[in-house]
MARDRENKE-281568 format. One record per residue: residue number from 1; x, y, z of N, C-alpha, C in turn. Coordinates in Angstrom, 3 decimals, always signed. Each point is the difference from the previous one (the first is absolute). Layout:
BEGIN
PT     k        n.X        n.Y        n.Z       ca.X       ca.Y       ca.Z        c.X        c.Y        c.Z
PT   NUM          X          Y          Z          X          Y          Z          X          Y          Z
...
This chain:
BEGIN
PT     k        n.X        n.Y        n.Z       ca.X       ca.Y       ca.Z        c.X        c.Y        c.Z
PT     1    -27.132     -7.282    +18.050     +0.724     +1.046     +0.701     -1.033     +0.956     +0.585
PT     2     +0.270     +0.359     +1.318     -1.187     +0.888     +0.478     +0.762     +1.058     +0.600
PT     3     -0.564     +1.096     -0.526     +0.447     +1.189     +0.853     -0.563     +0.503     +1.112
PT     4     +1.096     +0.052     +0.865     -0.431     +0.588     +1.262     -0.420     +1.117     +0.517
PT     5     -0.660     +0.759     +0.648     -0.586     +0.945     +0.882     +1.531     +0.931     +0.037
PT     6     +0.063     +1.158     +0.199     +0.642     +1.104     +0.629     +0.128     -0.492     +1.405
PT     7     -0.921     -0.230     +1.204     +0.434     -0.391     +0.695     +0.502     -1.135     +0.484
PT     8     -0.559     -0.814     -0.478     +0.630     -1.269     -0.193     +1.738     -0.182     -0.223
PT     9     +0.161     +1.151     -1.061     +1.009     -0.172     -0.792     +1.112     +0.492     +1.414
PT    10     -0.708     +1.237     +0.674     +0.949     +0.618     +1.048     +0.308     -0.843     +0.802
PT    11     -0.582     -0.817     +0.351     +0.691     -1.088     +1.363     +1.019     -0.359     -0.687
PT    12     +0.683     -0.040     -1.050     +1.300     -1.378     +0.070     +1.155     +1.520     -0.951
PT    13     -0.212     +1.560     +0.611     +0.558     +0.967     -0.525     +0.621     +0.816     +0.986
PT    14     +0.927     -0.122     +0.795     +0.723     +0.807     +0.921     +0.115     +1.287     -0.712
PT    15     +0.152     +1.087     +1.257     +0.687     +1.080     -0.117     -0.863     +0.990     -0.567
PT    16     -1.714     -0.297     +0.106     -0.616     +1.426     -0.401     -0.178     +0.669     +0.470
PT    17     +0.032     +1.211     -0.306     +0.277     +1.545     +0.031     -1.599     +0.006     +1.163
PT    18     -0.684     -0.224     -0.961     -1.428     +0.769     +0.281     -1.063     -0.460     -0.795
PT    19     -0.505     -0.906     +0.937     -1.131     -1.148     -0.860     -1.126     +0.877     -0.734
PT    20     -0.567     +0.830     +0.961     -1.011     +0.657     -0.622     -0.006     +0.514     -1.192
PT    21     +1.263     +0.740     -0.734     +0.350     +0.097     -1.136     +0.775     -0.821     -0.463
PT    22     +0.354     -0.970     -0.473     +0.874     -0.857     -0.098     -0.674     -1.780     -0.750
PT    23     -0.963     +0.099     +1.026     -0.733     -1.546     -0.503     -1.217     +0.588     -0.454
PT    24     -0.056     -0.961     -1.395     -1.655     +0.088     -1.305     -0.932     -1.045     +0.298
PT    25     -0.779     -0.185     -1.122     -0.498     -0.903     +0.048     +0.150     -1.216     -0.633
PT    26     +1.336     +0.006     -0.937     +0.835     -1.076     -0.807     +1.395     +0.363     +0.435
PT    27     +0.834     +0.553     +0.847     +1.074     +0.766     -0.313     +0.030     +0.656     +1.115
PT    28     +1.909     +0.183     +0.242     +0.264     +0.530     +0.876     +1.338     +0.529     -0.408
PT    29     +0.036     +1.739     +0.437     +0.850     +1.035     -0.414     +1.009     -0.710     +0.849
PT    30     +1.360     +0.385     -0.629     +1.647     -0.048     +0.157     +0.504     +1.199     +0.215
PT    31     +0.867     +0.228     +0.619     +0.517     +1.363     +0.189     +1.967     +0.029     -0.053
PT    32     -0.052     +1.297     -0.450     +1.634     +0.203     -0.075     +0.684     +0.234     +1.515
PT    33     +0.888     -0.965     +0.049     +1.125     +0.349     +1.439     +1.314     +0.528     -0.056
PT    34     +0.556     -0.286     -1.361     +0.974     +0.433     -0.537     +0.077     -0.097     -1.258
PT    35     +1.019     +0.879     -0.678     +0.183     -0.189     -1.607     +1.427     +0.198     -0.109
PT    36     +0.525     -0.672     -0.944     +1.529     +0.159     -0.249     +0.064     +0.142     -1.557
PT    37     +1.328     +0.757     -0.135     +0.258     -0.047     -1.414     +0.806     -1.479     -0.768
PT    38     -0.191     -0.262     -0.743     +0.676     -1.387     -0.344     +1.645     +0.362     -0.799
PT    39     +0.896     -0.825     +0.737     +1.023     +0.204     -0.066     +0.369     -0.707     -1.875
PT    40     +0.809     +0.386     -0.919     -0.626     -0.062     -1.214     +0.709     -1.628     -0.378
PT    41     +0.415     -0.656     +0.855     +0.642     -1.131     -0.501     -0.726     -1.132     +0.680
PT    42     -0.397     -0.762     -0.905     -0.143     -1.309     +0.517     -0.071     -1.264     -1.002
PT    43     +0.222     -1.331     +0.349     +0.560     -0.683     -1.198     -0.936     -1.761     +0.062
PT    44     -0.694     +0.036     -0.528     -0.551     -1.457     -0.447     +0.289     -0.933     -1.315
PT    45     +0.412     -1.074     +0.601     +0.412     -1.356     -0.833     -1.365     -1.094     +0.115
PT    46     +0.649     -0.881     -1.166     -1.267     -1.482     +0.213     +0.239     -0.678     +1.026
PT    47     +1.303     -0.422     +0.540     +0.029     -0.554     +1.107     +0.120     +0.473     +1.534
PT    48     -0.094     +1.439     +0.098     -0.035     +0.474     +1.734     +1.640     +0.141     +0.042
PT    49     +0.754     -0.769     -0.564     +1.367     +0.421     +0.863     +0.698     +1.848     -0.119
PT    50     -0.666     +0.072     -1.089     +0.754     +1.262     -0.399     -1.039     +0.975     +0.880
PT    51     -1.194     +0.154     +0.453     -0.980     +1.031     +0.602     +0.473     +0.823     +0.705
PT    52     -0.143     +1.097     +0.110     +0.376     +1.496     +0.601     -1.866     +0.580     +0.210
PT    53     -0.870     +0.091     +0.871     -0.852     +0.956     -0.045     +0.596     +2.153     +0.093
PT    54     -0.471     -0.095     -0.798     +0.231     +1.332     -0.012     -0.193     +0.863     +1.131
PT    55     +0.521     +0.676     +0.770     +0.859     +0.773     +1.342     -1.655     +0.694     -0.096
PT    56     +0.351     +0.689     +1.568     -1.059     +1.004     -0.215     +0.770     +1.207     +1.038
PT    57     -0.388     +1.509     -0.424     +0.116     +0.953     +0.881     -0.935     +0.433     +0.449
PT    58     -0.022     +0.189     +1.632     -1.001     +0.779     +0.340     -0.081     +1.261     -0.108
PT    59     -1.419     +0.366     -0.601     -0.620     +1.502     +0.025     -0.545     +0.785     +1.104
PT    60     +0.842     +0.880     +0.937     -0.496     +0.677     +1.081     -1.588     +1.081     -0.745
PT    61     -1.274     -0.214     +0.497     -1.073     +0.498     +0.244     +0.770     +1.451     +0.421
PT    62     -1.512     +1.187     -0.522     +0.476     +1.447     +0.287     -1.205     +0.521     +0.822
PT    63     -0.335     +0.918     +0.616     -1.054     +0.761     +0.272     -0.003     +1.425     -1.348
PT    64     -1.124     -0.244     -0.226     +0.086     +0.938     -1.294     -1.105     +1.470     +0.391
PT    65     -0.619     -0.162     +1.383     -0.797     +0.984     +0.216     -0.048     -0.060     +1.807
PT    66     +0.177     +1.163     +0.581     +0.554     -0.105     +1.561     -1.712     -0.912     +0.711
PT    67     -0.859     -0.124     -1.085     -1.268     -0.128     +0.951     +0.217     -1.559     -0.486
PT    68     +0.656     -0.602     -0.463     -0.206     -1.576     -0.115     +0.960     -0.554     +1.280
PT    69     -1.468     -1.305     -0.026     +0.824     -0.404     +1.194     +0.643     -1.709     -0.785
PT    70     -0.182     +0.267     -1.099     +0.776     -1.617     -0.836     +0.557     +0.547     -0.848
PT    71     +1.245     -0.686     -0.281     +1.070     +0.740     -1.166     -0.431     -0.453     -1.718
PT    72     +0.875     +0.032     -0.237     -0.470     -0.414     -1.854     +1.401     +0.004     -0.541
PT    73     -0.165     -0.773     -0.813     +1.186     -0.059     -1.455     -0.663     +0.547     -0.833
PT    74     +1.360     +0.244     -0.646     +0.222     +0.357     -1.268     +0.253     -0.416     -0.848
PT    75     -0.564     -0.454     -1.131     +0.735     -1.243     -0.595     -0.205     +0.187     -1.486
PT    76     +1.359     +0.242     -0.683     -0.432     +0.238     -1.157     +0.011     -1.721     -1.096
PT    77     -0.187     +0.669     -1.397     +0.082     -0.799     -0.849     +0.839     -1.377     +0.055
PT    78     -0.118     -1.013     +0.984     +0.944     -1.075     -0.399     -0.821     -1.103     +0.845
PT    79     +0.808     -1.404     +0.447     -0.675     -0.550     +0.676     +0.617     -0.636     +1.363
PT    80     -0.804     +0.224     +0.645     +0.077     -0.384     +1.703     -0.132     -1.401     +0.462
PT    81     +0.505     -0.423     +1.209     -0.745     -1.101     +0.643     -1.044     +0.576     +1.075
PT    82     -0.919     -0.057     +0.201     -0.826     -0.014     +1.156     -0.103     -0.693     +1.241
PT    83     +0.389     +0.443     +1.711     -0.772     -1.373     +0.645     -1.472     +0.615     +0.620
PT    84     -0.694     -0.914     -0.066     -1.312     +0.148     +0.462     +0.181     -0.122     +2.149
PT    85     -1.122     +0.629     +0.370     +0.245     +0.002     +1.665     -1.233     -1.304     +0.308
PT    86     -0.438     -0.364     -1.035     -0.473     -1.936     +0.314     +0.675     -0.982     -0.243
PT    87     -0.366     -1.216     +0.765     +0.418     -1.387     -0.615     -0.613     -0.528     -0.267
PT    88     -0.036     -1.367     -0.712     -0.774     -0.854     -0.193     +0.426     -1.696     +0.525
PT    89     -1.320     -0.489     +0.447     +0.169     -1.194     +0.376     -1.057     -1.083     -0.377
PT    90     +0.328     -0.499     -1.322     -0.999     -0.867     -0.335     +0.118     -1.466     +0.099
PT    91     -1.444     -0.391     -0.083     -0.166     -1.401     +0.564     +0.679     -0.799     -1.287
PT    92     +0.234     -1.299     +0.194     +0.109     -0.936     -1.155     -0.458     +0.202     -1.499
PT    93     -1.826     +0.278     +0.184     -0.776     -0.094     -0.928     -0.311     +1.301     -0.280
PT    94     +1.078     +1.393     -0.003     -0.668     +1.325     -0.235     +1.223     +0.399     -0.994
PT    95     -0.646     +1.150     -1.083     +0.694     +0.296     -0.627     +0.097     +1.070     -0.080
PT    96     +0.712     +1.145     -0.147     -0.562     +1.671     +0.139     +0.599     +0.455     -1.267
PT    97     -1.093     +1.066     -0.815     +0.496     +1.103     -0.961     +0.243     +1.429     +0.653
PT    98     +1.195     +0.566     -0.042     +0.250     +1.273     +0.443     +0.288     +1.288     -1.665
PT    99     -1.196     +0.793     +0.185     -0.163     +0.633     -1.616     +0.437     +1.279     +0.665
PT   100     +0.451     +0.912     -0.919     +0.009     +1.441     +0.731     -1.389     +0.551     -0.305
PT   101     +0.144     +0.889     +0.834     -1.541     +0.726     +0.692     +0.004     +1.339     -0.950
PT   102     -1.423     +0.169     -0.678     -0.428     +0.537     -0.768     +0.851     +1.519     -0.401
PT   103     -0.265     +0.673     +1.394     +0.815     +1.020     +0.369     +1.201     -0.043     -0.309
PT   104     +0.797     -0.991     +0.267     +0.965     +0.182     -0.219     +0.498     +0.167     -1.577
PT   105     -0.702     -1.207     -0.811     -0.245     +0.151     -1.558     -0.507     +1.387     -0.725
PT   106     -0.707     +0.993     +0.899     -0.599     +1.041     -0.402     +1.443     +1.014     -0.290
PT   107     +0.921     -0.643     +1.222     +0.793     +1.767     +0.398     +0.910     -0.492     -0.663
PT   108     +0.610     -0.952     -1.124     +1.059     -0.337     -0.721     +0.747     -1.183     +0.500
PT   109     +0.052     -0.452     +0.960     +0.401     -1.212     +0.577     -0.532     -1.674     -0.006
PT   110     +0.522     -0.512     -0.515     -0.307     -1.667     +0.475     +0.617     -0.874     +0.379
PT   111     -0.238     -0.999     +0.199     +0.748     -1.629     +0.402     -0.942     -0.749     -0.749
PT   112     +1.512     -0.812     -0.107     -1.199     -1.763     -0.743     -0.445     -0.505     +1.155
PT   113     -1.261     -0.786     -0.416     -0.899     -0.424     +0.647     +0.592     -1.542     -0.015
PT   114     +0.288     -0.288     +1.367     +0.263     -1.618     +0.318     -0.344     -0.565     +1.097
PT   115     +0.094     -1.337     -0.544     -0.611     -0.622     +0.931     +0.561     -0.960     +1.397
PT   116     +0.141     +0.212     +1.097     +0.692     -0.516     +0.909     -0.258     -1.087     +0.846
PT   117     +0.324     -1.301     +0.253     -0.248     -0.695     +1.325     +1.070     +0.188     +1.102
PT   118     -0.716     -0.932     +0.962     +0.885     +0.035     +1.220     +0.116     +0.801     +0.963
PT   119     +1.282     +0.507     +0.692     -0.158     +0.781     +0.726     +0.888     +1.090     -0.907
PT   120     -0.200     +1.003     +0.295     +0.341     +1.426     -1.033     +0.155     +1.015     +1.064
PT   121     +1.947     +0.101     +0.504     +0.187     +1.025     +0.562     +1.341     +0.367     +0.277
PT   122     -0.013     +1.361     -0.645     -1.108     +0.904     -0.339     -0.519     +0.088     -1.773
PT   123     -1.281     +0.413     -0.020     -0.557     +0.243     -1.539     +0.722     +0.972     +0.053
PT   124     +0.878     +0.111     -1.662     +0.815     +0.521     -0.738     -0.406     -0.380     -1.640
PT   125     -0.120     +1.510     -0.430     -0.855     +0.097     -1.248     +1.443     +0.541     -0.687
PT   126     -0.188     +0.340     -1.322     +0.984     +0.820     -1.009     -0.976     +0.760     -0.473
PT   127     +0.249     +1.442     +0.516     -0.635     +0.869     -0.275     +0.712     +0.846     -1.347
PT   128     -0.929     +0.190     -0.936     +0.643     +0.723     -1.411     -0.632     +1.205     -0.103
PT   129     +0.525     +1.478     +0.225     -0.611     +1.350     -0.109     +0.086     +0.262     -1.591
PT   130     -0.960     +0.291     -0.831     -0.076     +0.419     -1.082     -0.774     +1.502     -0.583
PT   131     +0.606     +0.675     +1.363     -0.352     +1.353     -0.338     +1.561     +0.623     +0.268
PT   132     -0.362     +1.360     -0.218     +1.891     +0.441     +0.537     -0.331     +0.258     +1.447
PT   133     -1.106     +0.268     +0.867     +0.483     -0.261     +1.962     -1.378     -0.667     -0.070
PT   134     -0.121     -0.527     +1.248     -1.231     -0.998     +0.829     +0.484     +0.410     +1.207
PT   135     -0.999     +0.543     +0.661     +0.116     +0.445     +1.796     -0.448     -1.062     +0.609
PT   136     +0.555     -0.898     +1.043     -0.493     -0.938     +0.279     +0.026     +0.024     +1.560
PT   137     -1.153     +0.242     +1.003     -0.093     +0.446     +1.374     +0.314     -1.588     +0.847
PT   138     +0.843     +0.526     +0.763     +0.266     -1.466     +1.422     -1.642     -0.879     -0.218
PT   139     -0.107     -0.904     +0.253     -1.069     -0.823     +0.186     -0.791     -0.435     -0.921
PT   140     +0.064     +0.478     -1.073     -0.965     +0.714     -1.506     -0.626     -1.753     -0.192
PT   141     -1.017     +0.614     -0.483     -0.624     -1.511     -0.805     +0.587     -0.467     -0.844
PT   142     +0.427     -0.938     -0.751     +1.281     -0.172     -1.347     -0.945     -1.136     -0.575
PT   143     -0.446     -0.976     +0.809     -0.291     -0.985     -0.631     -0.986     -0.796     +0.857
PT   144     -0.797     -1.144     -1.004     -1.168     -0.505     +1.159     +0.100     -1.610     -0.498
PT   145     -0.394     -0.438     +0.959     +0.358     -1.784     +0.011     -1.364     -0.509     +0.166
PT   146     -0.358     -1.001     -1.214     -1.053     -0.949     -0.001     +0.422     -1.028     +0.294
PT   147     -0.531     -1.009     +1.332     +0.379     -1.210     +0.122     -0.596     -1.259     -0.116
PT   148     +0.018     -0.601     -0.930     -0.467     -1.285     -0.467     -0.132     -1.197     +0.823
PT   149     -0.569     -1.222     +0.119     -0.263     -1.113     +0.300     -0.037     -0.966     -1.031
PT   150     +1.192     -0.922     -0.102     -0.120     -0.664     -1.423     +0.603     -1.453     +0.567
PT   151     -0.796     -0.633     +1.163     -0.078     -1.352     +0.164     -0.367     -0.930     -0.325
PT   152     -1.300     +0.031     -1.063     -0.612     -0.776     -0.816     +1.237     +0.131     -1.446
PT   153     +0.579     +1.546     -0.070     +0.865     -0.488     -0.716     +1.387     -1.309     -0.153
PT   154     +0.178     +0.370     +1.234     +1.447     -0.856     +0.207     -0.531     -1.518     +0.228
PT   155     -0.774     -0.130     +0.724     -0.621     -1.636     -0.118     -0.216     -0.124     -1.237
PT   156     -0.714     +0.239     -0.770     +0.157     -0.108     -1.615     +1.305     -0.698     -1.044
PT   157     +0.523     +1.116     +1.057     +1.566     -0.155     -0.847     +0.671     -1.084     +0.401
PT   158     -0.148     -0.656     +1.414     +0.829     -0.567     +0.272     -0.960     -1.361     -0.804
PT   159     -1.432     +0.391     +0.032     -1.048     -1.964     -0.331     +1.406     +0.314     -1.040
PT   160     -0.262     +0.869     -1.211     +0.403     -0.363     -1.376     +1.635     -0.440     -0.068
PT   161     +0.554     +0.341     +0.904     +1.446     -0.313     -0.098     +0.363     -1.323     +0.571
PT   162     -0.785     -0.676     +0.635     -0.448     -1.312     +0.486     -0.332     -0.930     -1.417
PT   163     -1.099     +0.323     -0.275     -0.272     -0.578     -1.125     +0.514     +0.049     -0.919
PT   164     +0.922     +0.927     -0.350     +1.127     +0.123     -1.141     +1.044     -0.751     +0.210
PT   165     +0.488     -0.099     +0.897     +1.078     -0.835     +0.384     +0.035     -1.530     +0.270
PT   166     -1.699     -0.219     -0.002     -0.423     -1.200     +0.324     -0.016     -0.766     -1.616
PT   167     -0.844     +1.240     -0.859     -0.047     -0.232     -1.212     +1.641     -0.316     -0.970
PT   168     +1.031     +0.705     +0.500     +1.277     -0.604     -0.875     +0.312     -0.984     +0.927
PT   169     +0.326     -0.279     +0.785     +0.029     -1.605     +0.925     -0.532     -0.879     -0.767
PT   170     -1.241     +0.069     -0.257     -0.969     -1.117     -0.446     +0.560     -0.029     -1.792
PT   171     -0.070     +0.883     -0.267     +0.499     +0.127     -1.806     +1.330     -0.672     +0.065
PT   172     +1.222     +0.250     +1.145     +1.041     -0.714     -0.179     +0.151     -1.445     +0.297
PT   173     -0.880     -0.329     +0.738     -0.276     -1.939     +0.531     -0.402     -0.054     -1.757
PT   174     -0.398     +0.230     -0.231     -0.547     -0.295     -1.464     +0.793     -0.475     -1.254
């Protein structure tokens, strides 16, 4: 598995804000486009028939000082969905971790860290506030995406699943 470059990583990442701050040198910042409150019902079974994803309301952004020119939430103690103002578009052989961003862990807030293929749009995190407010400004950094190369992985996988399958074939002629 090889990790990719920050910039590297930005070519296959629609919708950034502002590269210069935005792309690292392993990593590339995510940003908030919207946040909603999560509507409190939603219902999962083993087989999918019964599934309900849980609703979401949107949270109208405030101006909290006449000199800002980006609004902010307010967001107290509970948990949110997030959408991010990127997408993602990965190749076959790429895998991406999206962790929340340090900052954000500092000021009482996180998301689980997962891992996504494909095309991803829009990135949508579950954001959990564990302070009683988190000010969270239009655009804000929330989270940063490392993107992997794991083609030597999947050829791997597929020799061994070849040969496994070759191997009970041959055990059953037997």
């Amino acid at each position: 598995m090889e990790l990719l470059s920050g910039k590297d990583a930005a070519t296959h990442i629609a919708g950034i804000i502002h590269p210069k701050y935005q792309v690292h040198g392993f990593s590339v910042h995510l940003t908030v486009r919207k946040i909603y409150r999560v509507d409190p019902v939603g219902k999962l079974d083993f087989g999918g028939g019964e599934y309900v994803p849980a609703g979401r309301v949107d949270i109208a952004p405030r101006q909290l000082r006449p000199e800002d020119n980006y609004l902010w939430w307010e967001l107290d103690k509970e948990t949110y969905f997030i959408e991010c103002n990127e997408t993602l578009s990965l190749e076959q052989d790429q895998i991406a971790l999206i962790e929340p961003e340090d900052r954000l862990l500092r000021a009482g807030g996180w998301h689980a860290p997962l891992f996504v293929r494909g095309h991803v749009d829009p990135v949508e995190l579950l954001l959990t506030v564990g302070v009683l407010q988190l000010r969270v400004k239009e655009n804000a950094r929330i989270a940063r995406v490392r993107l992997f190369r794991i083609g030597d992985m999947i050829k791997s996988a597929r020799t061994s699943r070849k040969s496994g399958s070759a191997k009970s074939k041959r055990s059953k002629s037997k």
